[in-house]
C-alpha positions, 0 to 999 in steps of 0.5 A: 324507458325515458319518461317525464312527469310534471306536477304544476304547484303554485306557491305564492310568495308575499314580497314587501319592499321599497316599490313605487306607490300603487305598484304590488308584485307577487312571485310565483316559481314553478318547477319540474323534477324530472326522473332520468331512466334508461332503456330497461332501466327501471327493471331489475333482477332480484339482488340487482341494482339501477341508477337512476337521475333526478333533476330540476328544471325552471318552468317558469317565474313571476316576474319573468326572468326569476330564475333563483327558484331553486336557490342557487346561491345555496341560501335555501336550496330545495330539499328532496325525499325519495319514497320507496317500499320493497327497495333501497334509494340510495342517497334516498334525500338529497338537495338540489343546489342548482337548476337544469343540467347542473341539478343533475342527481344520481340514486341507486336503487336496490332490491332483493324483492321480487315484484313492482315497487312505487318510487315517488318524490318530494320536494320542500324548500328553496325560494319563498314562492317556489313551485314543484311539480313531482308526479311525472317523476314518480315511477315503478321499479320492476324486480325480477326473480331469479331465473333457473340458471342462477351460475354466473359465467366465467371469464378465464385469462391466460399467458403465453409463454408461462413463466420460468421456475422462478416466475420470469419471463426472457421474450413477450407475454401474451394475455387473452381473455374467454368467456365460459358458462358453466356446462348445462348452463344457460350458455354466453349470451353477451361476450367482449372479452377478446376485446382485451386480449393484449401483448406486453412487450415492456420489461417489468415486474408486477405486471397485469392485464384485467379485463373488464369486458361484458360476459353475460349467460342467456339467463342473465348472469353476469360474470365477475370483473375484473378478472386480471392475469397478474404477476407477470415479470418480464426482463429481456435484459441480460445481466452484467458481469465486471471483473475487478481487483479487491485485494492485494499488495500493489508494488511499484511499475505495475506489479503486486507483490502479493495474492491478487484478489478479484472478485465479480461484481454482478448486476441486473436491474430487473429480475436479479442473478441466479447466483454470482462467482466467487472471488478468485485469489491469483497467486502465480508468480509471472508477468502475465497472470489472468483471472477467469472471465465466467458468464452469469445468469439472471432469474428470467434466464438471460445469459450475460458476456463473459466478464472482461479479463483481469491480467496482472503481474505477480512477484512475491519474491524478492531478488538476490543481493550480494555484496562482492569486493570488485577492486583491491588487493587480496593480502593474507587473513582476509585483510585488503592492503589496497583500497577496496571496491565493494559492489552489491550485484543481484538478479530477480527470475521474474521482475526485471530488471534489477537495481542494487546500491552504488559502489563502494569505497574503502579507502581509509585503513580500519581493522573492520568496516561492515558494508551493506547494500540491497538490490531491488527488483522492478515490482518493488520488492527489496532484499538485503545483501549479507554484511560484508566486514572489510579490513584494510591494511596498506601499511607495511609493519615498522622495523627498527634495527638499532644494534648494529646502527648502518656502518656500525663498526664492533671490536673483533671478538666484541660482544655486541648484542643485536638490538631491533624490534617489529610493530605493526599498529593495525593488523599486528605482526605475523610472529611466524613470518618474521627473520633476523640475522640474529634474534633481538637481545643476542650477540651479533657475529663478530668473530672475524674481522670483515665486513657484514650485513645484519638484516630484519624482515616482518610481515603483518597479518595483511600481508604487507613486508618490512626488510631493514638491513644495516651493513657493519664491519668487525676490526681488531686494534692495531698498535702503531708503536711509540712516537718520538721522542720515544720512538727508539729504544736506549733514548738518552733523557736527562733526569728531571725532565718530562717525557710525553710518550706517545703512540697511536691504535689504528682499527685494522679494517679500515686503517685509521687511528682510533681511539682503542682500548685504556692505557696504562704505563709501568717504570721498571714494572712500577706504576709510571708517575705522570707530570702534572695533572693532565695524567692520572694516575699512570693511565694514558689520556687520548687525545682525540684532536691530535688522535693519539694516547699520550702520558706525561711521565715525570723522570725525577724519581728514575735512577740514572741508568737504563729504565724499561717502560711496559705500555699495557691495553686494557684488552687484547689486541694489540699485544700486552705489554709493549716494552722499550728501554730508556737512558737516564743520565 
């Protein structure tokens, strides 16, 4: 019920100030305080509440137009009191700041009291002049007692569809709200809860529908709200699965050289995934080496794509390498007596192609280089060949023949041993492989006269041959006989003089005179005594100009008569002795 109740007081104010002469002024401010109530507003059940509004309101002033009745400059505003017994005002003083609308206070009563209970207020303060009239804003508040029916109905909220095991919903969730009493109860008198049924169609996690609709039975209870229909989680978005690389040797053009790790990476913002794969270790060998592309699935059962495929290319395996000679000539014991190609080839069964080192080249003689080389295959992996030790020998071994020297000439019958060595600075001498005519240190063949070939051949260990041949004849001395003037037998001399006997030794292979083997000269088988000193002794001197022996054989100590000279060679041939008579007179 709205109701208004004025009190008229009038309080007179005394205002003193700088006025015209014979004027005096007096202020009078009346106000009503006015009680705001809805309908049944004043009526409550026991343990109920009601609010209830007092304002302020100007009535009238002296001088008109003075509306500061109610301080509104908060100098001095109006004091309120509420007075009740039985029940509770809450705030039960308060101040008016303001007039009309703006004066506006609202008190909440309470009681657990049954019956009527005055509520009366009072009003002090404000302006110096100000009147109040509160008695049309005294009025009675009226609790109930509690009905029979004292249970409140109950409002039940419920979803559809419910959550899965793990509390999430995939689609939309709908939300509606009942109003119960209980059974034997009073019944539901006021119902507006359907009114917030809703649907929730945003994915979010937390989410809640309450209601705050009027569920009231006959007897008057009132259900407790808000009742809320809460932890609804919803995610209609599938999860996401990426497949990556995490481990593994990256080579080169692409390929690894080692296991290849991939490992999924999943993500959903919402609800999470029930649980992601495991890393995949790739470890065949090949050019095309795929992972698995597997689904995975999010707490509200959504399903992702397969995850994206991981091809890769793995070799762990490094290629052959070989270094091979693919120039030169093999000779003996390993060893090379041209110059060498050495070349490193290789294959790989999984990366290709294959790249190994250049060619090379040994030209240079060496009693052992080691060469290496590697191949390396199109993912990066690189072997190395085996060393290969090459050894070069181009030079053949060096022959000296020094005995018998090229056209030697020997005495027939003469010792002459065979002079000659082998060397071989590099590779050395193949001891087995090496001939002569005769061995080094031993005599040469000079048994008949003739003409013959001494020959010398060796081989070194790498193969390479030497053959030196020297021709040499063997001759005997042939004696030319006495020259004049002691050419002919029973030559008359006269005793006294000197007489140059002369004779010449040819070598019987080749015809020419030569200088053969020492002379000496006997008188009547007595040593010869030369003439001058161009002899000694009674040995023949050769001279090599005229190619000839010649002794100058004093005649002063022969007897007159015949006297026999005997010319004997140190060897033999020519036939010793060589005799001839001369005459003295």
């Amino acid at each position: 019920m709205n109701f208004k109740k004025i009190i008229a007081i009038t309080i007179a104010v005394s205002v003193s100030g700088l006025l015209p002469a014979a004027i005096a002024l007096a202020d009078t401010i009346t106000n009503d305080v006015v009680v705001g109530i809805a309908s049944n507003g004043d009526t409550i059940v026991n343990g109920g509440s009601t609010t209830v509004t007092y304002q302020l309101n100007q009535v009238n002033g002296v001088p008109v137009g003075d509306v500061n009745g109610c301080d509104v400059n908060n100098s001095n505003p109006a004091s309120a009191v509420i007075s009740v017994v039985g029940a509770t005002a809450n705030p039960s003083n308060f101040q008016f700041t303001s007039c009309g609308n703006g004066s506006l206070t609202p008190i909440v009563f309470t009681s657990t009291n049954a019956g009527d209970h005055p509520v009366t207020i009072s009003v002090t303060g404000g302006k110096a002049g100000s009147l109040y009239q509160t008695s049309s804003a005294n009025w009675t508040l009226h609790v109930q007692a509690l009905p029979t029916d004292v249970t409140k109905p109950v409002i039940t909220g419920t979803r559809l569809p419910l959550a899965n095991v793990n509390g999430w919903n995939n689609t939309n969730v709908a939300v509606s709200f009942t109003c119960a009493d209980e059974l034997g109860g009073s019944g539901v008198n006021v119902n507006t809860v359907a009114g917030d049924n809703m649907t929730l169609t945003g994915e979010s996690a937390g989410q809640s529908v309450s209601s705050d609709g009027v569920c009231t039975d006959v007897a008057g209870n009132v259900a407790i709200t808000p009742v809320t229909v809460g932890s609804i989680n919803i995610d209609k978005t599938a999860p996401t699965i990426v497949a990556s690389i995490t481990g593994g040797t990256l080579g080169t053009n692409g390929w690894y050289v080692s296991d290849v790790t991939v490992h999924y990476t999943c993500a959903d913002s919402l609800s999470g995934v029930v649980s992601c794969p495991v890393d995949v270790v790739l470890s065949t060998e090949g050019s095309s080496v795929s992972a698995p592309t597997p689904t995975v699935m999010d707490l509200a059962g959504n399903t992702s794509d397969p995850s994206n495929l991981v091809t890769v290319k793995i070799d762990k395996t490094g290629p052959t390498a070989n270094l091979v000679v693919t120039g030169g000539t093999l000779g003996n014991n390993s060893w090379y007596t041209s110059d060498v190609t050495v070349s490193t080839v290789g294959t790989d069964a999984v990366s290709s192609p294959v790249v190994c080192s250049a060619d090379q080249y040994q030209t240079v003689e060496t009693a052992g280089v080691v060469f290496n080389g590697s191949c390396t295959n199109d993912a990066g992996l690189t072997t190395n060949a085996l060393p290969l030790t090459v050894m070069l020998d181009k030079t053949a071994p060096v022959v000296t023949l020094t005995t018998p020297a090229i056209n030697d000439q020997f005495l027939q019958n003469s010792v002459v041993n065979a002079n000659w060595s082998v060397s071989d600075a590099l590779s050395g001498i193949d001891g087995g492989s090496t001939t002569a005519t005769a061995p080094n240190g031993s005599p040469i063949n000079t048994s008949t006269t003739g003409a013959y070939v001494f020959m010398v051949s060796a081989t070194d260990m790498a193969g390479n041959t030497t053959s030196v041949s020297h021709n040499y004849t063997v001759y005997t001395y042939v004696f030319g006989g006495l020259k004049a003037p002691v050419s002919l037998s029973m030559k008359e001399f006269k005793q006294g003089s000197t007489i140059p006997v002369k004779f010449q030794v040819f070598n019987s292979v080749t015809g020419l005179p030569v200088q053969g083997p020492a002379a000496t000269l006997k008188v009547n088988l007595a040593n010869a005594i030369a003439s001058g000193g161009s002899n000694v002794l009674n040995n023949f001197r050769y001279d090599a100009t005229a190619q000839q022996y010649i002794y100058n054989l004093s005649t002063k100590s022969l007897s007159v008569g015949p006297n026999l000279l005997n010319v004997y060679f140190a060897s033999n041939p020519p036939a010793n002795p060589v005799a001839i008579t001369i005459i003295i007179k």
